[in-house]
C-alpha positions in Angstrom: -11.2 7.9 -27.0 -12.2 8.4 -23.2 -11.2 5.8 -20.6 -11.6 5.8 -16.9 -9.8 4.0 -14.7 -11.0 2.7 -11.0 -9.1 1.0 -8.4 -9.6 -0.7 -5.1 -7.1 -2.0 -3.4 -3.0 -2.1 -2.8 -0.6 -0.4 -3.6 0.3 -3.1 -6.1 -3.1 -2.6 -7.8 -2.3 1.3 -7.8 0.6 0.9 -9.4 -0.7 -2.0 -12.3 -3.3 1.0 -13.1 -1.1 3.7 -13.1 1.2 2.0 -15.5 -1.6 1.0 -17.8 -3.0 4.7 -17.5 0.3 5.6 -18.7 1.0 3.9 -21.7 -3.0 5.0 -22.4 -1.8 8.3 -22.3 0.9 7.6 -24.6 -1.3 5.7 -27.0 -3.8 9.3 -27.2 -6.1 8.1 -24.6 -7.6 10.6 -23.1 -8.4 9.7 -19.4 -11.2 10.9 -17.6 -13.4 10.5 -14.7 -16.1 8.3 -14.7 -18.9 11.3 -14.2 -17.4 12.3 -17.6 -19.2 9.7 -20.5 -16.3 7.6 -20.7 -15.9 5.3 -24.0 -14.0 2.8 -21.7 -14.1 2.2 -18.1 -11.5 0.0 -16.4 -12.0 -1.6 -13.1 -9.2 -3.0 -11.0 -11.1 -4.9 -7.9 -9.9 -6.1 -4.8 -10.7 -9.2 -2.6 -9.1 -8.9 0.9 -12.2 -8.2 2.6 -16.2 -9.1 2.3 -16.6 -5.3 2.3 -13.6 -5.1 -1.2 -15.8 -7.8 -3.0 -19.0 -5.7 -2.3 -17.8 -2.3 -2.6 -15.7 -3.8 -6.1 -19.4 -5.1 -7.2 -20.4 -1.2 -6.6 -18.3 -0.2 -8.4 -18.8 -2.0 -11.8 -22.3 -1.8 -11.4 -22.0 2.3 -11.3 -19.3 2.0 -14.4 -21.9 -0.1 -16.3 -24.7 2.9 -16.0 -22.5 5.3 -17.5 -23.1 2.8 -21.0 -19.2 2.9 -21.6 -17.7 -0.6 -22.7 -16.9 -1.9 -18.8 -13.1 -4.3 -18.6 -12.4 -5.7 -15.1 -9.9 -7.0 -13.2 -8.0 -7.5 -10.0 -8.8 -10.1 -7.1 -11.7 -10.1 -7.0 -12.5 -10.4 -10.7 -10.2 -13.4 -10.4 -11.3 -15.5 -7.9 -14.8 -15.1 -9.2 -15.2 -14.5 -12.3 -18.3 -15.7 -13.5 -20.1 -13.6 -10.2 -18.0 -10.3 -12.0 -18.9 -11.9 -16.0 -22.7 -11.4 -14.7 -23.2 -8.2 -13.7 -24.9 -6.2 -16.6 -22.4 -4.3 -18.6 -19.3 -6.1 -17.7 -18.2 -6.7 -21.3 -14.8 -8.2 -20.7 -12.3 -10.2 -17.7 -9.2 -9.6 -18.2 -6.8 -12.0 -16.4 -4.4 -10.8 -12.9 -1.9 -12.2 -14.8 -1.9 -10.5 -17.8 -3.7 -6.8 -16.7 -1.3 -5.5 -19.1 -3.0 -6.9 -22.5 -5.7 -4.2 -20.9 -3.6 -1.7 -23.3 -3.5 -3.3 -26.3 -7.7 -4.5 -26.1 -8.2 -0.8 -25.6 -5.9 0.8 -28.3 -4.5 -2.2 -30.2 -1.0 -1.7 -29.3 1.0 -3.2 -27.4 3.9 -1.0 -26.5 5.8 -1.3 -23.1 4.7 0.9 -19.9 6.5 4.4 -20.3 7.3 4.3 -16.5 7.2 7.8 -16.1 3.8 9.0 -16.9 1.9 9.2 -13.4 -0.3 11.6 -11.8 1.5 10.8 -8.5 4.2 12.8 -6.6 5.0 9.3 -5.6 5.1 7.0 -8.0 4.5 3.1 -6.8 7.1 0.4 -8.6 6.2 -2.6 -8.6 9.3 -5.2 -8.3 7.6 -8.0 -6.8 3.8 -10.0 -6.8 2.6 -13.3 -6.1 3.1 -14.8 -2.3 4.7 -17.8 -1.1 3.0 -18.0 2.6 -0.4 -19.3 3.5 -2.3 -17.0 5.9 -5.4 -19.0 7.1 -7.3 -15.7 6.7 -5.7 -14.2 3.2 -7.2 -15.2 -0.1 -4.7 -13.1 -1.9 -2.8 -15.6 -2.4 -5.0 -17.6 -4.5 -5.3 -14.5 -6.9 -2.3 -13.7 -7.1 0.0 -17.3 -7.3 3.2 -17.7 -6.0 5.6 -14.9 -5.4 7.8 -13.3 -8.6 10.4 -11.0 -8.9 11.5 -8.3 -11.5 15.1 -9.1 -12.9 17.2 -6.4 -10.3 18.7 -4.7 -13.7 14.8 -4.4 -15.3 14.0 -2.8 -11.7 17.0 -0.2 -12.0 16.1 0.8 -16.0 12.4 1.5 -14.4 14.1 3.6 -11.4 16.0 5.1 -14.0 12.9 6.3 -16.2 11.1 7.3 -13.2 14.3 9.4 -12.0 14.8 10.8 -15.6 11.0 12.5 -15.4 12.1 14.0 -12.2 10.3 12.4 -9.6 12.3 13.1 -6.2 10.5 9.4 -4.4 9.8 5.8 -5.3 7.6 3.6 -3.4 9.0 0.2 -3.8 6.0 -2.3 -3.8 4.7 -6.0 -4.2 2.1 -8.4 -2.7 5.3 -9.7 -0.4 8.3 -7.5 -1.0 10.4 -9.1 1.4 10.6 -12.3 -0.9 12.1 -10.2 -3.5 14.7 -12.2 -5.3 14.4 -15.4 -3.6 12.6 -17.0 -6.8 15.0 -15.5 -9.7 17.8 -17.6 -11.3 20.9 -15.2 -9.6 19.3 -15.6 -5.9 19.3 -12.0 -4.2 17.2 -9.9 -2.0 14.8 -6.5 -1.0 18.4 -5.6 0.5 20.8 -5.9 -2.3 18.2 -4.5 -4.7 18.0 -1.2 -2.5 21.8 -1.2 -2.4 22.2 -0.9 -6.2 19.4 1.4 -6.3 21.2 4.1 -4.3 24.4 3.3 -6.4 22.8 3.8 -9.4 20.3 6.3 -9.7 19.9 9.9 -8.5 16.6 9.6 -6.8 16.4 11.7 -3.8 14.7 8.9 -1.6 13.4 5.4 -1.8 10.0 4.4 0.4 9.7 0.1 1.0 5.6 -0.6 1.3 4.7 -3.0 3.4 7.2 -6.0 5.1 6.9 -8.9 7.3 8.6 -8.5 10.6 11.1 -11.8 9.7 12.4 -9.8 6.7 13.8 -6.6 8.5 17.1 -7.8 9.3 20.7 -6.0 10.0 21.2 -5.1 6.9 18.0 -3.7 6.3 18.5 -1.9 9.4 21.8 -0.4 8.4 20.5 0.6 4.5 17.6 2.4 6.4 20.0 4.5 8.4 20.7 6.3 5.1 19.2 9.6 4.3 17.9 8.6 1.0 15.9 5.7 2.5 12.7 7.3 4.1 12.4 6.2 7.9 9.2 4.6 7.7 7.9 1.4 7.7 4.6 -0.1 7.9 4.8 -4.0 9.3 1.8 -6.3 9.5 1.0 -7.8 13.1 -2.7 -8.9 12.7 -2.6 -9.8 16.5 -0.4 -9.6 19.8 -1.6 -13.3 20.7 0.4 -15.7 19.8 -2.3 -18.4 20.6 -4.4 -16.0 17.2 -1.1 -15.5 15.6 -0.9 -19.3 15.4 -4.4 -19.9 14.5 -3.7 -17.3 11.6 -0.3 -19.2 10.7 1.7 -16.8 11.0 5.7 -17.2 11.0 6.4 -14.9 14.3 5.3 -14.4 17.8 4.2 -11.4 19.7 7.8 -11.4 21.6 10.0 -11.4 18.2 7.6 -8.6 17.1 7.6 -6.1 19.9 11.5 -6.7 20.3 12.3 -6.4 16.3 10.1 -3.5 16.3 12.1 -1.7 19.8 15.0 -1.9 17.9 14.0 -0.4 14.9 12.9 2.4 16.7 16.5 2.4 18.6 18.7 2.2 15.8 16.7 4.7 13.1 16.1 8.7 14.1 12.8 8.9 14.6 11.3 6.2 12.0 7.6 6.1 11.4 6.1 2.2 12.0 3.0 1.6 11.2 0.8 -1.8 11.5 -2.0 -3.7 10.1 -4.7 -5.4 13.2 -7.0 -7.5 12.3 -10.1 -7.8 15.3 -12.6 -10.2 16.0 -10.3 -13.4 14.7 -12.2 -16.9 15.5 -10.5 -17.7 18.8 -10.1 -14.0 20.4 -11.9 -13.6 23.0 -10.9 -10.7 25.7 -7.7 -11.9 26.5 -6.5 -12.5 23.4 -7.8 -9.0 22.6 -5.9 -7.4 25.5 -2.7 -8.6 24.5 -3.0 -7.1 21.6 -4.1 -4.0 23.1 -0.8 -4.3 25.2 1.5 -4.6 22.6 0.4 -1.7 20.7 -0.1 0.5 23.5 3.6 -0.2 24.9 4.9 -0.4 21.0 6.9 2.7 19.0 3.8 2.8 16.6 2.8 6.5 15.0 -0.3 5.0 13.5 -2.7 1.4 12.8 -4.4 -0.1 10.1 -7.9 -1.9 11.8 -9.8 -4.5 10.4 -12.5 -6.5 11.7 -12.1 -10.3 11.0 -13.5 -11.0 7.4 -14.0 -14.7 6.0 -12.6 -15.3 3.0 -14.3 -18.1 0.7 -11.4 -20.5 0.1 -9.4 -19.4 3.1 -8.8 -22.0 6.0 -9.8 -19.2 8.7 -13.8 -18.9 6.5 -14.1 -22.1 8.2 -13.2 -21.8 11.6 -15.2 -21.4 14.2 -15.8 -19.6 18.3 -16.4 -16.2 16.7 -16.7 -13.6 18.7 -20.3 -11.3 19.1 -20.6 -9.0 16.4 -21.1 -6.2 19.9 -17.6 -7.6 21.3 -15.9 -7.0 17.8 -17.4 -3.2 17.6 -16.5 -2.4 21.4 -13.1 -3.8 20.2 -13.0 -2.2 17.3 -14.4 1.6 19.3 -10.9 0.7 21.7 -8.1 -0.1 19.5 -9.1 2.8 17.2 -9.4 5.1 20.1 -6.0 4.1 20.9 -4.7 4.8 17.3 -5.4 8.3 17.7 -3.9 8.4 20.8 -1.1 6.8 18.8 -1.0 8.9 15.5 -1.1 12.1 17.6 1.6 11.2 20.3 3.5 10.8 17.3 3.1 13.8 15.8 3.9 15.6 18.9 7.1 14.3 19.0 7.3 16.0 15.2 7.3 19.6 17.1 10.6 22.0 15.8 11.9 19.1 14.0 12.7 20.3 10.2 11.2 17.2 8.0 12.4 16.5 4.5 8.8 16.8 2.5 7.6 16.1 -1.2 4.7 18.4 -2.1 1.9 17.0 -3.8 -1.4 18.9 -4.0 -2.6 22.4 -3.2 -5.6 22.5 -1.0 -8.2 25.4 -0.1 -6.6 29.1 0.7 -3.6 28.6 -0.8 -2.3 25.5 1.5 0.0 23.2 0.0 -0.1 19.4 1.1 2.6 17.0 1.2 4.2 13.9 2.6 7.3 13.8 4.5 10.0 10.9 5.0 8.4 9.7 8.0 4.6 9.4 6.3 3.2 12.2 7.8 0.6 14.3 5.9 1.8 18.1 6.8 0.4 21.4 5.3 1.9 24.2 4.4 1.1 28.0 3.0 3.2 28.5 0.1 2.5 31.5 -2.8 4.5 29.2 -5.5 5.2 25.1 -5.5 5.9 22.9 -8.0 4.3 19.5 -7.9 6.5 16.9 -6.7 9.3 19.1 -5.5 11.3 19.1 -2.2 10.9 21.6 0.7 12.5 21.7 4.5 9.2 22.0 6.6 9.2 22.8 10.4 6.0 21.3 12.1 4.7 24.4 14.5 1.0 22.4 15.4 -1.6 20.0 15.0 -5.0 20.5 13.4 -7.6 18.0 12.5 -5.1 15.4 12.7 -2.6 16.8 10.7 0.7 18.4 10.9 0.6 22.3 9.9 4.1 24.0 9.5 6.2 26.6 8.0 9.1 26.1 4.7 12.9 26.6 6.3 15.8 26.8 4.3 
């Protein structure tokens, strides 16, 4: 049997297909792209954004040509299902909840996930899904349910498995990883959980997705200063008004932000942060915009994730109104991203005759090798011999195209 696998989305979604690709795999799958006639294809959709819904719709639509059997799923799948159920070819919905029965409809077993198996240098692990807050703009949320944890010593056995294939990173990951361990019967926390990781398994560095800027606290802090915790973190703002962040509901202002995020940068060597914007929200007009602009230009950010404002059906923000011109949002949109190249390549500047702690991953045209380092940078290097996934010292010597070029050190 042949079964392709497509996914939109988070991290979480890439790790919920990886994990059913490999217990697939296990089963005597074979897995194959969707070009080649595929008995199966699986969809994994996302919803955060008008353009997710459309390009998700795309998507099954090109899986239902190829005349395989067509399963969805994800967010999008799940807050409308009957839109998904009607597009020709779509032969089965399988629930957000239970993506995992996705296995046992395709090979009639259901065996557990052999975390292990994954085409990734990185593998994602997913301890965490569901959210608790209520973002005026975010349907996620109403996809997804409340936030739920992953027992700490279930997490470790998976760490363990991963470890055991040889995988030198783990990219810890949820919907909102911060509220790990809050909702389990023994109360604990993302902090306690990365503590008994580094006690208990050998793997050579841990990577936390995305957090909210409430939940990086001292201890945080302090576990991040280790060298097996990568110095990298990428930490929604969505907006540097706190008239817009208050529109938006969210728990912070722009002062607790651009003060957490200074002493981050003062207290780890050389850390990575990274931040989502969202433009255009109902209420911004050019002030609004500018103090956005401010934060981030003053801010220790190496790079932005921008997003025009998107209405989400269900979402108190889809009804809001004073939006701004469609030509305001795209000037606004042409600035901020002109400033995160500024951003991304003042960053890697600083990166010059540093040696950088990098997994390699993929080898590229003319025998370059590509890889990421602690600090999310993508850096190339020419190397005669790699293995996938392994370790190398790399010292960036320059920048082209955006990206980090360099030589291996000892």
């Amino acid at each position: 049997m042949k079964v392709a696998l497509l996914t939109l989305g988070c991290r979480v979604n890439q790790s919920e297909t990886a994990d059913i690709k490999g217990s697939l795999k296990e089963n005597g799958v074979t897995i194959v792209g969707i070009k080649d006639n595929p008995d199966i294809c699986i969809i994994n959709t996302c919803t955060v954004t008008a353009k997710s819904d459309y390009t998700s719709r795309q998507l099954i639509r090109r899986a239902s040509r190829t005349g395989a059997k067509v399963i969805v799923t994800g967010c999008y799948s799940q807050l409308k299902p009957e839109e998904a159920a009607g597009i020709p070819g779509v032969s089965e919905i399988v629930d957000i909840n239970n993506k995992f029965s996705i296995i046992k409809l395709v090979t009639g077993d259901s065996a557990g996930i052999p975390y292990g198996n994954y085409n990734r240098s990185r593998p994602y692990l997913k301890i965490q899904d569901g959210c608790n807050f209520n973002c005026s703009y975010c349907s996620v949320p109403l996809a997804r349910g409340k936030s739920r944890s992953v027992p700490a010593d279930e997490v470790i056995k998976r760490a363990l498995m991963i470890g055991a294939e040889g995988y030198n990173e783990i990219v810890l990951t949820g919907i909102h990883l911060g509220s790990y361990g809050h909702d389990l019967k023994e109360k604990t926390g993302l902090g306690a959980l990365l503590k008994n990781l580094l006690k208990q398994t050998s793997i050579h560095r841990f990577r936390l997705s995305s957090l909210e800027i409430n939940e990086v606290d001292d201890e945080l802090i302090e576990l991040m200063r280790e060298d097996r915790v990568c110095n990298h973190l990428h930490l929604p703002l969505q907006s540097g008004s706190n008239k817009i962040l208050k529109l938006m509901r969210r728990n912070y202002s722009a002062e607790i932000y651009a003060e957490k995020i200074e002493k981050l940068s003062s207290r780890i060597e050389n850390i990575s942060i990274g931040a989502d914007l969202i433009v255009g929200f109902p209420g911004e007009g050019e002030k609004e915009f500018d103090e956005s602009f401010s934060l981030i230009e003053a801010g220790p950010f190496s790079y932005l994730h921008v997003f025009p404002f998107s209405g989400r059906s269900g979402t108190q923000a889809a009804g809001m109104k004073d939006l701004p011109s469609q030509s305001a949002v795209k000037d606004r949109m042409e600035r901020i991203m002109r400033l995160n190249v500024h951003k991304k390549e003042s960053y890697m500047s600083g990166q010059m005759n540093r040696t950088l702690d990098v997994i390699l991953e993929e080898r590229t045209n003319g025998g370059i090798v590509s890889g990421t380092s602690a600090n999310y940078l993508k850096i190339n290097v020419r190397l005669n011999d790699y293995i996938k996934g392994s370790l190398a010292n790399i010292r960036p010597l320059k920048i082209i195209d955006g990206r980090i070029v360099g030589i291996a050190v000892e």
